[in-house]
C-alpha positions in Angstrom: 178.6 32.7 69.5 180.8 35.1 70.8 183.9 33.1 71.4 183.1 31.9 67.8 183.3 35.5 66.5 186.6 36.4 68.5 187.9 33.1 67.0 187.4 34.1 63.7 188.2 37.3 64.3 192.3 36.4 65.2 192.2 34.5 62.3 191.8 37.2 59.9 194.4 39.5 62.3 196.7 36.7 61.8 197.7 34.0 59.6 197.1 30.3 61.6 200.9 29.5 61.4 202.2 32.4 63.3 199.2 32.0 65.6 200.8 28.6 66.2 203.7 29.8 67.0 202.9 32.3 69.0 200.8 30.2 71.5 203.8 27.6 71.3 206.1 29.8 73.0 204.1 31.2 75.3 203.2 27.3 76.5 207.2 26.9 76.3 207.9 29.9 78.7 205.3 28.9 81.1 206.0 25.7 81.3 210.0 26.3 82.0 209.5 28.1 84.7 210.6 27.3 88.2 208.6 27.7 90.7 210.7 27.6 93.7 212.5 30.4 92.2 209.2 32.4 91.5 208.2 32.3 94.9 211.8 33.2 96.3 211.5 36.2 93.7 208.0 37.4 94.8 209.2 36.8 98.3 211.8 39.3 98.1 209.5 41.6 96.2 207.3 41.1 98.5 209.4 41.9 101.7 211.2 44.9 100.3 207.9 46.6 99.1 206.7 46.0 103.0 209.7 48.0 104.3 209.4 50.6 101.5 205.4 51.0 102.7 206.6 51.0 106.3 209.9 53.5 106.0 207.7 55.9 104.0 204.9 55.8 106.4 207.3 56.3 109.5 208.9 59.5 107.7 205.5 60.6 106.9 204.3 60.5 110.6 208.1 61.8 111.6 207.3 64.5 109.3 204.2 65.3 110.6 205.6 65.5 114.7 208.4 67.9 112.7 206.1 70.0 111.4 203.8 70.4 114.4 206.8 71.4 116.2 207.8 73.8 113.7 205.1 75.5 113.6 204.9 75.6 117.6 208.2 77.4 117.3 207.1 79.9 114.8 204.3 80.5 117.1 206.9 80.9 120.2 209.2 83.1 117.9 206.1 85.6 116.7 205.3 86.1 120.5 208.6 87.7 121.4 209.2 89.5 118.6 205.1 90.7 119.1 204.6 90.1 115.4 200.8 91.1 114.2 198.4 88.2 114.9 197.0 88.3 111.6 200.7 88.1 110.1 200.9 85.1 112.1 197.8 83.5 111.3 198.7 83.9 107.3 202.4 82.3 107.5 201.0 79.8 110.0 198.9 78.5 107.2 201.4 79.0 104.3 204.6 77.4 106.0 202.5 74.4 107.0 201.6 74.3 103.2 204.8 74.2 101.8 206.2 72.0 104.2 203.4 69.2 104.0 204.2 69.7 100.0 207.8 68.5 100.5 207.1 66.1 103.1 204.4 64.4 101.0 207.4 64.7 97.6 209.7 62.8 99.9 207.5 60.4 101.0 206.5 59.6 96.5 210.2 59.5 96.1 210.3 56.3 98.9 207.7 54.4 97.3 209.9 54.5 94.4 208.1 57.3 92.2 210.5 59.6 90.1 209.6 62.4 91.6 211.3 64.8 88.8 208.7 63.2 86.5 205.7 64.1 88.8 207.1 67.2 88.9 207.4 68.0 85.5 204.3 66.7 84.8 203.0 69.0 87.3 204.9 71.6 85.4 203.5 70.8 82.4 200.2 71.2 83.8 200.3 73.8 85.8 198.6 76.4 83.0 195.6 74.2 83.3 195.5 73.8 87.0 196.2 77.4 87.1 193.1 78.1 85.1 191.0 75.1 87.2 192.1 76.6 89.9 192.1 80.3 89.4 189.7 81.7 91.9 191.2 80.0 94.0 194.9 81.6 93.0 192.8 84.9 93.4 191.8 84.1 97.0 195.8 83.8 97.7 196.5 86.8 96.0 193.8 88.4 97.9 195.4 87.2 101.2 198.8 88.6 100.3 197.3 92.0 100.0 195.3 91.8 103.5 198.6 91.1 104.8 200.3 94.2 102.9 197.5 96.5 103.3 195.9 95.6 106.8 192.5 96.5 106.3 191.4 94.8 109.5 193.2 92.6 111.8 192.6 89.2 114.1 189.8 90.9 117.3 188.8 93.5 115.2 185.1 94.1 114.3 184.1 94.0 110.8 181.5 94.5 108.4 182.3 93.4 104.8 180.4 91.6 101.6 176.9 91.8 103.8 178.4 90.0 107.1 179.8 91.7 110.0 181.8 89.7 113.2 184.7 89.6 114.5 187.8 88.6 112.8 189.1 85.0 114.3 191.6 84.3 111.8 192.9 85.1 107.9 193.9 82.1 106.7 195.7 81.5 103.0 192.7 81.9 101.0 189.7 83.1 103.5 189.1 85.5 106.3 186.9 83.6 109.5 184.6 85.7 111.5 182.6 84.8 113.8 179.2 86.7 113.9 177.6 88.0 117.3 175.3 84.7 117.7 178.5 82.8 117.6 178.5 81.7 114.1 181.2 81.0 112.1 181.3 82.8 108.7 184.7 81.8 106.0 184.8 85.0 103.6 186.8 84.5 100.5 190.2 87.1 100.5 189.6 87.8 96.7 186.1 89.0 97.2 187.1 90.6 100.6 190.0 92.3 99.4 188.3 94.2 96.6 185.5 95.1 98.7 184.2 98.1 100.9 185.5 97.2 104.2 183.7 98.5 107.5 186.3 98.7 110.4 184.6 99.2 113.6 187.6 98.7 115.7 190.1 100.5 113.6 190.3 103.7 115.7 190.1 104.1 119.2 187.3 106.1 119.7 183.9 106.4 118.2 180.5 109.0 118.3 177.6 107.6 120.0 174.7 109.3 118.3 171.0 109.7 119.7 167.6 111.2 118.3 164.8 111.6 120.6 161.2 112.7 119.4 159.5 115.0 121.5 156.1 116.2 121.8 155.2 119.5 120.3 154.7 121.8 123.4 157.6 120.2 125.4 159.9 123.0 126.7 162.9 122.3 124.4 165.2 124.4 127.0 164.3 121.9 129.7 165.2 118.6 127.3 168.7 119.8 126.0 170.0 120.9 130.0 168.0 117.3 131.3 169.8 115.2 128.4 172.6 117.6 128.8 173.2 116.9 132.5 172.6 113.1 132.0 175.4 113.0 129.6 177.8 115.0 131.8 177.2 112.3 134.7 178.3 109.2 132.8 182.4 109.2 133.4 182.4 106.8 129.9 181.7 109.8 127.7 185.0 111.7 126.7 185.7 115.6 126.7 188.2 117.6 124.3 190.8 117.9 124.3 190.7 113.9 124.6 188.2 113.4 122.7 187.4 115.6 118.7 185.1 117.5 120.2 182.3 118.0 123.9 178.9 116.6 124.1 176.6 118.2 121.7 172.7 118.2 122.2 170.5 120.7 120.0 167.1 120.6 118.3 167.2 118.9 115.1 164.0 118.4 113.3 160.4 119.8 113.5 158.9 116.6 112.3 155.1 115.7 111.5 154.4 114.3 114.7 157.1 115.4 117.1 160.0 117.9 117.8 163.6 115.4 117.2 166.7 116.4 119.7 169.6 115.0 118.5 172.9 114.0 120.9 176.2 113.4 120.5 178.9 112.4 122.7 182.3 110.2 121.8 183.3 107.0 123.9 186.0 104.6 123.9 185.5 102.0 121.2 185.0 99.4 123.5 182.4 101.1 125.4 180.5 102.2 122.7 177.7 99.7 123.3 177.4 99.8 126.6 176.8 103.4 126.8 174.3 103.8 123.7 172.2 101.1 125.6 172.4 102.1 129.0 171.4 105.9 127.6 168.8 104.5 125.9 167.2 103.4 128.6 168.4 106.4 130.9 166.5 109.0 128.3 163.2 106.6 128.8 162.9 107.2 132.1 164.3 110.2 133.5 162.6 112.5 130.3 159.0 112.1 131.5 160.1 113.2 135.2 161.4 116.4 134.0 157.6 117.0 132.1 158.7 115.8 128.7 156.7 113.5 126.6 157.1 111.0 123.8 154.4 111.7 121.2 152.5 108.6 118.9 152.2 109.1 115.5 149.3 111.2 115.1 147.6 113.0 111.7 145.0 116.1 112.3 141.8 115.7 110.0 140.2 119.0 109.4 136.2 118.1 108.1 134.0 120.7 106.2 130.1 120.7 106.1 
Protein backbone atom coordinates (compact mmCIF):
# COMPACT_ATOMS: atom_id res chain seq x y z
CA UNK A 1 0.00 0.00 0.00
CA UNK A 2 2.53 2.27 0.71
CA UNK A 3 4.82 1.74 -2.24
CA UNK A 4 1.44 2.07 -4.17
CA UNK A 5 0.87 5.58 -2.68
CA UNK A 6 4.54 6.86 -3.30
CA UNK A 7 3.94 5.48 -6.86
CA UNK A 8 1.23 7.44 -7.44
CA UNK A 9 2.37 10.11 -5.73
CA UNK A 10 5.66 10.77 -8.47
CA UNK A 11 3.25 10.48 -10.93
CA UNK A 12 1.35 13.47 -10.14
CA UNK A 13 4.98 15.36 -9.36
CA UNK A 14 5.91 14.34 -12.77
CA UNK A 15 4.62 13.62 -16.01
CA UNK A 16 5.46 9.61 -16.98
CA UNK A 17 7.67 10.61 -20.02
CA UNK A 18 10.19 12.66 -18.22
CA UNK A 19 10.04 10.10 -15.44
CA UNK A 20 11.22 7.81 -18.21
CA UNK A 21 13.76 9.65 -18.94
CA UNK A 22 15.02 10.44 -15.99
CA UNK A 23 15.45 6.78 -14.81
CA UNK A 24 16.95 6.13 -18.36
CA UNK A 25 19.91 8.12 -17.74
CA UNK A 26 20.53 7.34 -14.49
CA UNK A 27 20.60 3.30 -15.77
CA UNK A 28 22.90 4.78 -18.61
CA UNK A 29 25.46 6.42 -16.07
CA UNK A 30 25.56 3.45 -13.94
CA UNK A 31 25.90 1.17 -16.33
CA UNK A 32 29.01 3.06 -18.10
CA UNK A 33 30.92 3.13 -15.45
CA UNK A 34 34.32 1.41 -14.99
CA UNK A 35 34.90 -0.25 -12.28
CA UNK A 36 38.54 -0.68 -12.29
CA UNK A 37 38.76 2.90 -12.44
CA UNK A 38 36.29 3.31 -9.42
CA UNK A 39 38.30 1.37 -7.27
CA UNK A 40 41.64 3.00 -8.39
CA UNK A 41 39.69 6.43 -7.52
CA UNK A 42 38.39 5.33 -4.10
CA UNK A 43 41.80 3.88 -3.57
CA UNK A 44 43.58 7.05 -3.79
CA UNK A 45 40.84 8.71 -1.86
CA UNK A 46 41.13 6.41 0.36
CA UNK A 47 44.98 6.45 1.02
CA UNK A 48 45.32 10.29 1.03
CA UNK A 49 42.41 10.68 3.65
CA UNK A 50 44.59 7.98 5.81
CA UNK A 51 47.63 10.26 5.76
CA UNK A 52 45.50 13.52 6.19
CA UNK A 53 43.94 11.55 9.56
CA UNK A 54 47.44 10.46 10.42
CA UNK A 55 49.48 13.97 9.78
CA UNK A 56 46.76 15.82 11.75
CA UNK A 57 46.77 13.47 14.55
CA UNK A 58 50.73 13.53 14.78
CA UNK A 59 50.60 17.54 14.80
CA UNK A 60 47.94 17.28 17.30
CA UNK A 61 49.99 15.11 19.72
CA UNK A 62 53.28 17.34 18.57
CA UNK A 63 51.24 20.14 19.70
CA UNK A 64 50.32 18.83 22.78
CA UNK A 65 54.41 17.82 23.90
CA UNK A 66 54.85 21.78 22.62
CA UNK A 67 52.48 23.04 24.81
CA UNK A 68 53.34 21.04 27.94
CA UNK A 69 56.75 22.31 27.47
CA UNK A 70 55.64 25.76 27.10
CA UNK A 71 53.99 25.93 29.85
CA UNK A 72 56.93 24.16 31.85
CA UNK A 73 58.97 27.13 30.71
CA UNK A 74 56.49 29.78 31.77
CA UNK A 75 56.54 27.99 34.99
CA UNK A 76 60.63 28.09 35.02
CA UNK A 77 60.47 31.92 33.81
CA UNK A 78 57.77 32.98 36.75
CA UNK A 79 60.26 31.42 39.38
CA UNK A 80 63.10 33.65 38.62
CA UNK A 81 61.53 36.53 38.07
CA UNK A 82 59.38 35.58 41.66
CA UNK A 83 56.21 36.43 39.86
CA UNK A 84 52.93 36.19 42.36
CA UNK A 85 51.68 32.50 42.40
CA UNK A 86 48.30 33.49 41.82
CA UNK A 87 49.45 35.50 38.69
CA UNK A 88 50.86 32.38 37.60
CA UNK A 89 48.23 30.11 38.23
CA UNK A 90 45.71 32.63 36.03
CA UNK A 91 48.09 32.82 32.87
CA UNK A 92 48.88 29.14 33.33
CA UNK A 93 45.35 28.49 32.56
CA UNK A 94 44.77 31.21 29.97
CA UNK A 95 48.01 30.57 27.77
CA UNK A 96 47.19 26.92 27.68
CA UNK A 97 43.74 28.06 26.43
CA UNK A 98 44.63 30.02 23.67
CA UNK A 99 47.20 27.82 22.57
CA UNK A 100 45.08 24.44 22.56
CA UNK A 101 42.49 26.89 20.47
CA UNK A 102 45.09 27.35 17.70
CA UNK A 103 46.45 23.96 17.88
CA UNK A 104 43.00 22.39 17.55
CA UNK A 105 42.29 25.40 14.27
CA UNK A 106 45.41 23.93 12.72
CA UNK A 107 44.66 20.59 13.18
CA UNK A 108 40.53 21.47 11.26
CA UNK A 109 42.52 23.19 8.56
CA UNK A 110 44.52 19.49 7.86
CA UNK A 111 41.49 17.52 7.68
CA UNK A 112 40.67 19.89 4.92
CA UNK A 113 38.09 22.24 6.78
CA UNK A 114 38.18 25.98 5.62
CA UNK A 115 38.92 27.22 8.63
CA UNK A 116 38.05 31.03 7.72
CA UNK A 117 34.52 29.62 7.28
CA UNK A 118 34.44 28.08 10.80
CA UNK A 119 35.65 31.11 11.91
CA UNK A 120 33.24 33.32 10.61
CA UNK A 121 30.69 31.24 11.50
CA UNK A 122 31.92 31.45 14.84
CA UNK A 123 31.88 35.13 14.29
CA UNK A 124 28.68 35.24 13.35
CA UNK A 125 27.63 33.46 16.38
CA UNK A 126 29.40 34.69 18.82
CA UNK A 127 26.40 37.23 20.15
CA UNK A 128 24.57 34.05 20.85
CA UNK A 129 27.31 32.16 22.43
CA UNK A 130 28.14 35.19 24.27
CA UNK A 131 24.64 35.25 25.72
CA UNK A 132 24.69 31.11 26.23
CA UNK A 133 27.66 31.56 27.64
CA UNK A 134 27.51 34.70 29.74
CA UNK A 135 27.95 33.72 33.30
CA UNK A 136 30.43 32.08 32.19
CA UNK A 137 32.18 35.36 30.39
CA UNK A 138 31.42 36.95 33.94
CA UNK A 139 33.51 34.27 35.76
CA UNK A 140 36.52 35.43 33.39
CA UNK A 141 35.89 38.87 33.98
CA UNK A 142 35.73 38.20 37.51
CA UNK A 143 39.21 36.46 37.32
CA UNK A 144 40.76 39.39 35.60
CA UNK A 145 39.85 41.59 38.47
CA UNK A 146 41.27 39.03 41.33
CA UNK A 147 44.31 39.31 39.30
CA UNK A 148 44.16 43.34 39.23
CA UNK A 149 42.89 43.77 42.64
CA UNK A 150 44.42 40.83 44.71
CA UNK A 151 42.01 40.29 47.25
CA UNK A 152 43.63 37.08 48.36
CA UNK A 153 46.32 35.14 47.02
CA UNK A 154 47.47 31.13 46.35
CA UNK A 155 48.23 29.89 50.67
CA UNK A 156 46.27 32.41 51.93
CA UNK A 157 43.19 31.68 54.27
CA UNK A 158 39.92 32.68 53.22
CA UNK A 159 36.40 33.07 54.05
CA UNK A 160 34.14 34.08 51.20
CA UNK A 161 30.32 33.21 49.77
CA UNK A 162 29.80 30.91 53.18
CA UNK A 163 33.14 28.72 52.66
CA UNK A 164 36.40 29.36 54.15
CA UNK A 165 39.96 27.31 53.12
CA UNK A 166 42.84 27.92 51.89
CA UNK A 167 43.38 29.17 48.46
CA UNK A 168 45.04 26.26 46.15
CA UNK A 169 44.71 27.83 42.98
CA UNK A 170 42.61 30.76 40.78
CA UNK A 171 42.07 29.35 37.70
CA UNK A 172 40.31 31.24 34.54
CA UNK A 173 36.86 31.13 35.72
CA UNK A 174 36.97 29.76 39.57
CA UNK A 175 39.01 30.14 42.69
CA UNK A 176 39.92 26.29 44.42
CA UNK A 177 40.08 26.08 48.13
CA UNK A 178 40.55 23.52 49.95
CA UNK A 179 38.57 23.47 53.30
CA UNK A 180 40.25 22.31 56.75
CA UNK A 181 38.87 18.58 56.40
CA UNK A 182 40.71 18.48 53.08
CA UNK A 183 37.87 19.16 50.85
CA UNK A 184 38.06 20.68 47.78
CA UNK A 185 35.61 23.63 47.18
CA UNK A 186 35.67 25.50 43.14
CA UNK A 187 34.16 29.07 43.90
CA UNK A 188 32.97 30.90 40.80
CA UNK A 189 35.33 34.42 40.27
CA UNK A 190 32.11 36.37 39.30
CA UNK A 191 30.34 35.60 42.56
CA UNK A 192 33.70 35.81 44.46
CA UNK A 193 34.75 38.85 43.04
CA UNK A 194 31.65 40.94 43.97
CA UNK A 195 31.62 39.46 47.33
CA UNK A 196 32.64 40.33 51.00
CA UNK A 197 36.00 38.74 51.19
CA UNK A 198 37.46 37.61 54.63
CA UNK A 199 41.39 37.54 54.49
CA UNK A 200 42.71 35.80 57.34
CA UNK A 201 46.29 35.81 56.15
CA UNK A 202 46.37 39.17 54.67
CA UNK A 203 48.40 40.94 57.44
CA UNK A 204 50.92 39.62 59.42
CA UNK A 205 49.71 39.77 62.76
CA UNK A 206 46.41 39.23 64.35
CA UNK A 207 44.51 39.71 68.10
CA UNK A 208 43.87 36.65 70.00
CA UNK A 209 40.89 37.42 72.01
CA UNK A 210 39.58 35.57 75.28
CA UNK A 211 36.51 35.89 77.73
CA UNK A 212 36.51 33.95 80.88
CA UNK A 213 33.40 33.79 83.27
CA UNK A 214 34.13 33.99 86.69
CA UNK A 215 32.25 33.37 89.74
CA UNK A 216 30.77 36.24 91.70
CA UNK A 217 33.03 36.49 94.90
CA UNK A 218 36.31 35.61 92.96
CA UNK A 219 38.97 38.23 93.78
CA UNK A 220 39.04 39.98 90.38
CA UNK A 221 42.68 41.48 91.34
CA UNK A 222 43.95 37.98 91.74
CA UNK A 223 42.46 36.79 87.96
CA UNK A 224 43.77 39.79 85.93
CA UNK A 225 47.77 39.48 87.62
CA UNK A 226 47.14 35.24 87.32
CA UNK A 227 45.95 35.62 83.49
CA UNK A 228 48.25 38.48 83.37
CA UNK A 229 51.41 36.61 84.27
CA UNK A 230 50.33 33.61 82.08
CA UNK A 231 50.26 35.73 79.14
CA UNK A 232 53.65 37.36 79.88
CA UNK A 233 55.28 33.80 79.94
CA UNK A 234 54.23 32.57 76.46
CA UNK A 235 57.39 34.12 74.19
CA UNK A 236 54.47 33.78 71.05
CA UNK A 237 52.61 36.80 72.28
CA UNK A 238 54.01 40.17 70.87
CA UNK A 239 54.78 43.51 72.74
CA UNK A 240 54.69 47.19 71.32
CA UNK A 241 56.44 48.55 69.78
CA UNK A 242 56.29 45.24 67.57
CA UNK A 243 53.11 44.58 67.99
CA UNK A 244 49.71 47.73 67.95
CA UNK A 245 49.59 47.60 71.26
CA UNK A 246 50.67 45.18 75.06
CA UNK A 247 48.53 42.50 76.58
CA UNK A 248 45.36 43.82 77.81
CA UNK A 249 43.26 41.98 80.55
CA UNK A 250 40.36 43.91 82.41
CA UNK A 251 36.87 43.11 83.83
CA UNK A 252 34.36 43.17 81.21
CA UNK A 253 30.93 42.28 82.07
CA UNK A 254 28.87 41.73 85.31
CA UNK A 255 26.73 39.07 83.81
CA UNK A 256 23.69 36.99 85.26
CA UNK A 257 25.55 34.23 86.39
CA UNK A 258 29.26 35.26 86.46
CA UNK A 259 31.81 38.14 86.47
CA UNK A 260 33.43 38.00 82.39
CA UNK A 261 37.37 38.97 82.12
CA UNK A 262 38.23 39.70 78.86
CA UNK A 263 42.04 39.21 77.27
CA UNK A 264 43.82 40.46 74.59
CA UNK A 265 47.19 39.79 73.33
CA UNK A 266 48.47 39.89 69.36
CA UNK A 267 50.41 36.95 67.80
CA UNK A 268 51.98 36.17 64.54
CA UNK A 269 49.36 35.08 62.02
CA UNK A 270 50.68 31.86 61.87
CA UNK A 271 50.62 31.22 65.44
CA UNK A 272 47.37 32.42 66.07
CA UNK A 273 45.85 29.00 66.60
CA UNK A 274 48.16 27.53 68.45
CA UNK A 275 48.26 30.00 71.09
CA UNK A 276 44.35 30.55 71.49
CA UNK A 277 44.23 26.77 72.09
CA UNK A 278 47.06 26.05 74.16
CA UNK A 279 45.61 29.29 76.42
CA UNK A 280 42.58 27.83 76.48
CA UNK A 281 43.53 25.09 78.06
CA UNK A 282 46.32 26.95 80.26
CA UNK A 283 43.27 29.31 81.76
CA UNK A 284 41.35 25.75 82.65
CA UNK A 285 43.79 24.66 84.82
CA UNK A 286 45.93 27.08 86.41
CA UNK A 287 42.64 29.49 87.34
CA UNK A 288 41.25 27.12 89.96
CA UNK A 289 44.88 26.84 91.70
CA UNK A 290 44.99 30.51 92.23
CA UNK A 291 41.16 30.14 94.15
CA UNK A 292 39.19 31.12 91.09
CA UNK A 293 36.09 29.46 90.00
CA UNK A 294 34.04 28.81 86.96
CA UNK A 295 30.36 29.29 87.82
CA UNK A 296 27.15 27.03 86.11
CA UNK A 297 24.38 28.83 85.00
CA UNK A 298 22.38 29.44 87.95
CA UNK A 299 18.84 31.58 88.57
CA UNK A 300 17.89 32.63 92.40
CA UNK A 301 14.01 31.99 93.10
CA UNK A 302 12.85 34.13 95.86
CA UNK A 303 9.18 32.23 97.26
CA UNK A 304 6.56 34.17 99.37
CA UNK A 305 3.96 32.54 101.77
Amino acid sequence: MMLKFFLEAEKLILPDSVQKAHWKEVVEKFTSIDVETFLKDMTGQLIWVILKIAVALLIYFLGRWLIHHIIHLMDLSFERRKVDRSVRSFLRSLVRGLVYAILILIVVQLLGFNTTSLVAILAASGFGIGMALSGTLQNFAGGVMIMFVHPYRIGDYIEAQGQAGTVKEIKLFSTVITTTDNKRIYIPNSSISNAIVNNYSAETMRRVDWKISLAYGDDVDVAKQTMISMIEADPRILHAPEAPANPFVALSELADSSINMIARVWVRTADYWDVYFDMNERFYRELPEKGLHFPFPQLDVHLDR
